[in-house]
TIDREN-507476 format. One record per residue (C-alpha): residue number from 0; residue in three letters; chain; x, y, z. Coordinates in nm, 3 decimals, always signed. Last residue first. Example, Ala and Ser with C-alpha at 12.3 -4.5 7.8 and 13.67 -1.06 7.14 Angstrom:
<nodes>
NODE   num   residuo   cadena         X         Y         Z
NODE     1       SER        A    +1.367    -0.106    +0.714
NODE     0       ALA        A    +1.230    -0.450    +0.780
</nodes>
This chain:
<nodes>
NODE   num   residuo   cadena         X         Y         Z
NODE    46       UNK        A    -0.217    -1.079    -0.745
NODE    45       UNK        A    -0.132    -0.802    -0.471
NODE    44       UNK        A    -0.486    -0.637    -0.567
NODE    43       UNK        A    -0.581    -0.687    -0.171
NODE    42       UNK        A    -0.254    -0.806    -0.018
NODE    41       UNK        A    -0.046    -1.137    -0.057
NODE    40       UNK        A    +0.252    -1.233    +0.163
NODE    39       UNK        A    +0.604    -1.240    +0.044
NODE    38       UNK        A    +0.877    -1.325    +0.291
NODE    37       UNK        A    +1.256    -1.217    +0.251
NODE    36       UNK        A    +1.588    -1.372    +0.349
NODE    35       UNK        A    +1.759    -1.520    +0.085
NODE    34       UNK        A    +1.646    -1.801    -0.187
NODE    33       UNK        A    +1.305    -1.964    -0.218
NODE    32       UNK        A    +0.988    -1.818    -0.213
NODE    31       UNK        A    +0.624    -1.951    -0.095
NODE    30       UNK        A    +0.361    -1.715    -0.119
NODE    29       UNK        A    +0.219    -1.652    +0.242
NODE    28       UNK        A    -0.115    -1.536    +0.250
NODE    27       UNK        A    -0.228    -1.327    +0.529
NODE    26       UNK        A    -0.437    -1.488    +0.852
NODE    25       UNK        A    -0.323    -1.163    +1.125
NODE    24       UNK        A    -0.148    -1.355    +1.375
NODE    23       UNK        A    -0.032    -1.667    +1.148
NODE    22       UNK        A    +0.109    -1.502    +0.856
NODE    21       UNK        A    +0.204    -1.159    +0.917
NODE    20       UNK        A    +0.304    -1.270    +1.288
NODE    19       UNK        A    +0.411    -1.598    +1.196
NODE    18       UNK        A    +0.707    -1.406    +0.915
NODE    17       UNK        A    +0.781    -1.155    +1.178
NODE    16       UNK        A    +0.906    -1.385    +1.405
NODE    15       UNK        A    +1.133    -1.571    +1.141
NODE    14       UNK        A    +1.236    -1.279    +0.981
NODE    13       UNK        A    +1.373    -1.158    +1.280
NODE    12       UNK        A    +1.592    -0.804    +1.307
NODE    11       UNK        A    +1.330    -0.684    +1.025
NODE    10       UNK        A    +1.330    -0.472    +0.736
NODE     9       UNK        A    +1.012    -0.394    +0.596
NODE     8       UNK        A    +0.871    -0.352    +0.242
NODE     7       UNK        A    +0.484    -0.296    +0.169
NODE     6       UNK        A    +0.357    -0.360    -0.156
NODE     5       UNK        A    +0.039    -0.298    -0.304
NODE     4       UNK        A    -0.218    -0.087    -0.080
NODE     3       UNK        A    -0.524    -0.022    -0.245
NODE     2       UNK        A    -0.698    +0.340    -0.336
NODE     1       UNK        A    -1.025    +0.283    -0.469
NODE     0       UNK        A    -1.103    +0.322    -0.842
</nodes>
């Protein structure tokens, strides 16, 4: 089995920002989520 990366946790000063650059500048998945401040986006074996 190959190696995949799962989950990846960062804390940000802007979600906002960081949320189009994940999603937008390099095309991941966003999973939408309600409640707080936190993004999910999907990796390879994520889901």
């Amino acid at each position: 089995m190959k190696p995949k990366i799962r989950v990846i946790t960062l804390g940000v000063a802007d979600l906002e920002r960081a949320t189009r650059f994940y999603g937008e500048g390099l095309g991941l998945p966003k999973h939408d989520f309600e409640g707080g401040n936190i993004s999910f986006f999907s990796l390879e074996g994520t889901f």
